[in-house]
C-alpha positions, -999 to +999 in steps of 0.1 A: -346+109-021-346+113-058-338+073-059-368+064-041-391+085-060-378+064-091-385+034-076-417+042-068-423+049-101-410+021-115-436-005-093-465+017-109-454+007-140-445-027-130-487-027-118-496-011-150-481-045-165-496-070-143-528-050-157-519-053-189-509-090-187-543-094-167-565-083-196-547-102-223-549-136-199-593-122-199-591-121-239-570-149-248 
């Protein structure tokens, strides 16, 4: 169980990135 908790984890931040890229794309 402790794997899946990682994962899940790991797509927030993979979201938090999309966000990220999101914003730069809005002030390029």
């Amino acid at each position: 169980k402790k794997k899946e908790k990682k994962k899940e984890e790991k797509k927030e931040e993979v979201t938090q990135d999309e966000a990220a890229a999101g914003l730069s794309a809005l002030f390029d």
